[in-house]
N, C-alpha and C positions, 0 to 999 in steps of 0.2 A: 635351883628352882625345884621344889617339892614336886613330886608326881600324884600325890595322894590328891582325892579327889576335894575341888573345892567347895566349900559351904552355896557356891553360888554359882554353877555352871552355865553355859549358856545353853536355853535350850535347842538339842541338835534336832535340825529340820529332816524331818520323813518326805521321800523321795513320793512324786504325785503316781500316780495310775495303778496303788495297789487295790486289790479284790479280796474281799472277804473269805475268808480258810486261807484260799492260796497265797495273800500277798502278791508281793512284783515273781513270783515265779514264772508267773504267764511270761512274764519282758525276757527272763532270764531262758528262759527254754526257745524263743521266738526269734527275740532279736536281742541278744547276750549282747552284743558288740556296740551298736548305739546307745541301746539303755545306759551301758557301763561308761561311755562317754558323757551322755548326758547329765551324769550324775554331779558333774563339774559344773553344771550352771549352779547349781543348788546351796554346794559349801564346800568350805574344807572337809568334811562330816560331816557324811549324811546314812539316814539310817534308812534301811530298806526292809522287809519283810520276808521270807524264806516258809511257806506256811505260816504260822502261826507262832516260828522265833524270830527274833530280830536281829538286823548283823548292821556293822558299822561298816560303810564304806570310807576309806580314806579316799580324796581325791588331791590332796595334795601331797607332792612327794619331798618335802622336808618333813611333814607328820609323817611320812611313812617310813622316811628315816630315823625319826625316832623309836618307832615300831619296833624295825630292823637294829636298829643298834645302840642308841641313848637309851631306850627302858627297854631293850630286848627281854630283861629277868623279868618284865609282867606279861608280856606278851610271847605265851609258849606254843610251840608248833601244836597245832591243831586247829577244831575245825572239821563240816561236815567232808571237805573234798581231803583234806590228809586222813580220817578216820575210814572210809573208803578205801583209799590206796594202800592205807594200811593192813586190809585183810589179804590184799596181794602182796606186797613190800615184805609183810612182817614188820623186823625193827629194823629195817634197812635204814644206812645215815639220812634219807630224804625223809622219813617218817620216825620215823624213834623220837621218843618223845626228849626234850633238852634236858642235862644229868650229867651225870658222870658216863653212864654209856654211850651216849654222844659224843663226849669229849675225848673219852680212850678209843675210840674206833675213828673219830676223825682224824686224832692222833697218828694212830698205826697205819691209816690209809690215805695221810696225807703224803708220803714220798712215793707214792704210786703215781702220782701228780703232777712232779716237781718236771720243769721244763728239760732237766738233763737228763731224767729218768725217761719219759718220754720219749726222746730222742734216741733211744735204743731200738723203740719199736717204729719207728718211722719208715724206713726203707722198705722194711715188710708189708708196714699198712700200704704204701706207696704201689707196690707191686702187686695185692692184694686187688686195689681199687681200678690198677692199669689193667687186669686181667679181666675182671669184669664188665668195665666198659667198651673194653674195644672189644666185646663179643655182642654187643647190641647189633642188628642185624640194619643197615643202612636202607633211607627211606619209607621204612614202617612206624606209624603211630605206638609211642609208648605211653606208660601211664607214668609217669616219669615221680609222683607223689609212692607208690609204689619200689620203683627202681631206686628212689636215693636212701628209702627205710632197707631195702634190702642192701644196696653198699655199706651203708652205715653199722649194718649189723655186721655183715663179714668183714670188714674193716677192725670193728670193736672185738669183732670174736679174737682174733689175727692179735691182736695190742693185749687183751684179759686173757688171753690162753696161750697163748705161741704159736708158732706158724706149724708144730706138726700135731695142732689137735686133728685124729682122724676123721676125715669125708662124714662117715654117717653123722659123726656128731654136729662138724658145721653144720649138713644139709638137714636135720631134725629141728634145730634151733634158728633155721631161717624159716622153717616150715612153720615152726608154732607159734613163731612169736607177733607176726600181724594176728591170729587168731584171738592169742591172749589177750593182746593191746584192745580189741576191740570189744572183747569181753570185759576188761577192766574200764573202759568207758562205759559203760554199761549199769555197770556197778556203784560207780559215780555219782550218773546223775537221777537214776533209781533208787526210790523210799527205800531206805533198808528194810523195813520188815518183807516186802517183794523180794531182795537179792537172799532172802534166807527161806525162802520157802524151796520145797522140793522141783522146781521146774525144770523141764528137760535144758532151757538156757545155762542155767545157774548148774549143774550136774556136771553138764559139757565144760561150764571153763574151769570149774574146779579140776576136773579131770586133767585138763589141759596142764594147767598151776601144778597140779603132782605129778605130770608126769616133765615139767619144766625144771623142777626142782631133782626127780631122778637125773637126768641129762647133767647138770651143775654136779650130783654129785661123781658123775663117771669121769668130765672134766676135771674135776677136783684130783679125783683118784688116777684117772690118766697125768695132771702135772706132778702129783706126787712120787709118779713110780721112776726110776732109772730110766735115762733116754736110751733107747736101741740104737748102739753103734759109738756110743759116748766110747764106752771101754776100747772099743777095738780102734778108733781112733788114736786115743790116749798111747794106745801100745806101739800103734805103724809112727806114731809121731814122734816118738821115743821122748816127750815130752810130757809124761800121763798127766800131770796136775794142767797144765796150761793148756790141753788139747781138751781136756774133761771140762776144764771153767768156760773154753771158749763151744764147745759143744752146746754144752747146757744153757749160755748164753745167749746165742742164737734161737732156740727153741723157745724158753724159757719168755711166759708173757707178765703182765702186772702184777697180774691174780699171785705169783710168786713170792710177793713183799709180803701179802697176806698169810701166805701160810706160811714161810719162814723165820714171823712175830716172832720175836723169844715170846711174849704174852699174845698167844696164838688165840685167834675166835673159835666158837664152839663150830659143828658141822651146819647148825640151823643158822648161825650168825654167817656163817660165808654163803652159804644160801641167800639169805637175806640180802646181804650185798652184793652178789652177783645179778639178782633180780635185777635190784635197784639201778647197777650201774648201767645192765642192757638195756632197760626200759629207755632210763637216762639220753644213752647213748642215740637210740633209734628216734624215737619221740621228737625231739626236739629237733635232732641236728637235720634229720633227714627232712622233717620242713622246710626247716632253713633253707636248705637247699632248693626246695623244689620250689618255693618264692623265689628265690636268687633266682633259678632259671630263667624263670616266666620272665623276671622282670630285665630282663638281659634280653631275651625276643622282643620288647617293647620300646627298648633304648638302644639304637644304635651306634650311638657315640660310646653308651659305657662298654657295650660290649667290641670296640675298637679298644678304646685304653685299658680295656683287659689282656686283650690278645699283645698289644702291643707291649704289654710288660710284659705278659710270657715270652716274648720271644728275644724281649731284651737280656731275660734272666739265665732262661735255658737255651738259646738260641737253636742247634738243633741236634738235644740230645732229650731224654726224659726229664721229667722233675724226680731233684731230690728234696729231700727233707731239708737238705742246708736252705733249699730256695727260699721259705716261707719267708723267712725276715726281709728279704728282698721284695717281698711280693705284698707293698704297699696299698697300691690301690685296690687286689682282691681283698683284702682285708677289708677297707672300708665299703665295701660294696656289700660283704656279708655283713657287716654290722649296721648297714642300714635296711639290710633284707630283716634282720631281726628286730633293728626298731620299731620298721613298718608294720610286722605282723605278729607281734608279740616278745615269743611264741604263746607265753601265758597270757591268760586274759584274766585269772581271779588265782588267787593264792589266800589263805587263811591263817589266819592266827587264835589264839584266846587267852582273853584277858585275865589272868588270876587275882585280881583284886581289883577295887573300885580306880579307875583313870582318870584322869581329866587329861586330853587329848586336842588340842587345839581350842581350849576351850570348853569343850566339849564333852560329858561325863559318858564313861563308858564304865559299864553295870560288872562287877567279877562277872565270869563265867560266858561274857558275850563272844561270839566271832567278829574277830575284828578282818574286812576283808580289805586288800591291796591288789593292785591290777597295774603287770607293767604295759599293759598292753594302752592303759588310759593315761597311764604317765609319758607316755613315748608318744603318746599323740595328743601331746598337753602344747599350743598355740604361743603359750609362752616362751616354751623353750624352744621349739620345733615347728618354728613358722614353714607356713604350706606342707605341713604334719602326712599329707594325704600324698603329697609328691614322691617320689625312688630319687631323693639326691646325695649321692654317696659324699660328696664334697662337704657336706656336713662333717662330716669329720675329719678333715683336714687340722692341723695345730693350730691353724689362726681360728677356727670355727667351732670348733670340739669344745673350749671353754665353756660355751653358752650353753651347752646339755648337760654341766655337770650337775650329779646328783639326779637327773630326771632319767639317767638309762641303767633300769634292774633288771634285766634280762635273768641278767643271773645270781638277782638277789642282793642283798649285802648284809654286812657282821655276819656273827658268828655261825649264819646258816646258810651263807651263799657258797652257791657251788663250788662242789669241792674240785670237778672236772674241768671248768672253765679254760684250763689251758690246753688240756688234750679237744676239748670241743673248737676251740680256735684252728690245731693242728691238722684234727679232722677234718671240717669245713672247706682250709684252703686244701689239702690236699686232695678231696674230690674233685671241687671246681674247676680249680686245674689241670685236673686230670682229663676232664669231661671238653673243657676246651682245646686241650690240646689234643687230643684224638678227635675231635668230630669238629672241623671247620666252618662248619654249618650247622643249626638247629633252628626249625619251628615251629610255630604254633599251629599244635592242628586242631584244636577244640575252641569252642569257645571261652570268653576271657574266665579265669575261676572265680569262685566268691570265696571269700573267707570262712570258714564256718569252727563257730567256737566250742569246741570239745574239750581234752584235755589242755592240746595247743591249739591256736590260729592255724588253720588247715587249707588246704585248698578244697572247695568241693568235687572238683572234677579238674584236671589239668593232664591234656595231653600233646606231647611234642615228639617233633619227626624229624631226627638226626640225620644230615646228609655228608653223603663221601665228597673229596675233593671233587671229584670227577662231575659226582651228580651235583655241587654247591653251582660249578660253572655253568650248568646248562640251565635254558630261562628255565624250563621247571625248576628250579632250585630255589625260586623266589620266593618270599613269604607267605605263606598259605594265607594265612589269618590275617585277620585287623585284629590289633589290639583295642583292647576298652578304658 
């Protein structure tokens, strides 16, 4: 079937409640989240307003799979929210425009990836995430939206640099990086002629950005240098090659595969990707997470068949990395925390020549935009859409979603991390239950609020000791909503 556009398109229905200059911006800055859904009564394609350009919404997600992977070659990453990210990013894989530079860097950086690469770094992240949880201080309100962006970071630092990058440098890169993040929302969803003027905002996160990108490079220059103690190893072991591979092994994080490319990236391209992959990292997973919680204070049966596979797994020892594959039902529990709340709520593309699209003609040069966040709460696929039922995806039930869960994209531009964000995910959760036998709700219920991901607005929960789970103060603070 030809993609070129037909002589006779159908004309695509414009979304109701735009205003003059601004378009539906008002809906999108107000209430992004319904708008985005509503947009489903309307068409398969529907077009909306953005100021004074026009963007295609897809609302059905076989057109979005065409998007994504049948005419991928018309539909090239971009778009106002990747041109944005892009002043942060640089060329990093999430924003580099599609090329051959795209394809040789996903190349190089896909066995960074791969499940048994991965599984090197496990027991480190593992111990990494034990350590930090079990120092949360029992019975005090945390901001727990907070606490899972910062595990998530040192978790991701631990897996991209190895377990001896020195203190300052973790604790610098924990420190800036909620800063940066909030600054690059910022930059988002503010007119760029605004993020380019001189203001003290705009100074500060730049500042930040350069001084993120010095940090990357000391890491850099730290995995490159000889590890302290390799040699002197080597030599008490009387084994030098096998005590120096296993030395350097243990140390030694992802970021490794990178720079020992035979066709190695420039020092701006590993910049670029180490951005990319922390943002990556924090952003998304650490939501995840901090929805999973809330919604485990709300449901007390799932959080029974949680514990109860933990304890069938590991009975009573730590979690290892082996466990994950065992640990069925966390799995489905995070993949319905991600259905439920996105994490994305708009993604961009643009059209490089005229489409017809469901019927529908799409202009070269337009944004075409996709939202899994409206696909994952599509009535078709995901009846009582608004529900937390992780049972959705069991084998018998999980057929009925296919194709409606993008979480993490699809073709040639879906996440490249997907597997390590799986790894991560179960291995915090886990972690978090099995050290703290109690947790709850001590604020009121969150809202969603759509930034770069589905966020919470406010979510704070009160971890309790065995000691204190038994005594009636241990009981649910909160009602849930």
């Amino acid at each position: 079937m030809s993609t070129q556009a037909s002589p006779t398109p159908t004309p695509t229905p414009t979304a109701p409640g735009g205003l003059p200059l601004i378009g539906h911006a008002h809906h999108l800055a107000r209430t992004p989240l319904p708008f985005m859904t509503s947009l489903r009564e309307h068409g398969s394609v529907v077009r909306i307003n953005i100021g004074p350009t026009p963007a295609y919404v897809v609302t059905d997600p076989a057109l979005t799979r065409r998007v994504l992977v049948t005419d991928a070659a018309h539909y090239t990453k971009g778009g106002k929210i990747i041109d944005a990210l892009r002043v942060f990013f640089g060329d990093g894989l999430a924003t580099v425009a599609d090329g051959d530079t795209h394809l040789r860097n996903r190349r190089l950086m896909q066995p960074m990836f791969n499940k048994a690469h991965i599984a090197t770094r496990g027991e480190a992240m593992a111990a990494q995430v034990r350590e930090m949880v079990a120092a949360w201080p029992a019975g005090r309100p945390r901001d727990v939206y907070a606490d899972m962006n910062d595990i998530t970071l040192a978790a991701f630092l631990v897996a991209l640099f190895g377990t001896d990058l020195p203190p300052h440098l973790r604790t610098e890169f924990t420190t800036l990086m909620p800063a940066i993040m909030k600054g690059t929302i910022r930059q988002t969803v503010l007119p760029s002629w605004i993020t380019r003027l001189p203001l003290p905002a705009n100074r500060a996160h730049a500042r930040r950005v350069a001084r993120l990108r010095a940090l990357i490079d000391q890491a850099i220059d730290h995995r490159s240098a000889p590890h302290p103690g390799v040699a002197a190893e080597a030599a008490a072991a009387g084994c030098p090659h096998a005590a120096a591979a296993r030395a350097a092994d243990e140390a030694d994080g992802l970021f490794s595969t990178l720079l020992n490319a035979e066709d190695p990236l420039t020092r701006q391209q590993l910049q670029d990707e180490a951005i990319t992959l922390l943002t990556g990292a924090i952003e998304t997973t650490g939501t995840t997470l901090a929805w999973t919680l809330y919604e485990i204070t709300r449901n007390p049966e799932v959080e029974r068949r949680l514990r109860a596979e933990l304890d069938a797994v590991c009975r009573d020892r730590p979690l290892r990395y082996d466990d994950l594959e065992q640990l069925t039902y966390a799995r489905r529990v995070l993949q319905e925390a991600i259905r439920k709340y996105g994490p994305a709520w708009m993604v961009t593309r643009t059209a490089t020549q005229d489409m017809v699209l469901g019927g529908h003609r799409i202009p070269a040069g337009a944004d075409v935009v996709w939202s899994p966040y409206l696909h994952q709460h599509d009535p078709a696929h995901f009846p009582d859409a608004d529900a937390f039922d992780p049972d959705r995806w069991t084998p018998e039930r999980a057929p009925a979603t296919r194709g409606s869960f993008l979480a993490f994209g699809d073709g040639r531009r879906k996440c490249i991390g997907e597997n390590f964000a799986w790894a991560e995910l179960q291995i915090i959760l886990a972690t978090v239950l099995r050290t703290w036998p109690r947790f709850t709700l001590a604020s009121r219920p969150p809202r969603p609020q759509a930034v770069v991901t589905v966020k919470p607005d406010n979510l704070t929960l009160t971890f309790h000791a065995r000691s204190e789970a038994a005594r009636p103060g241990g009981e649910r603070q909160a009602a849930a909503g």
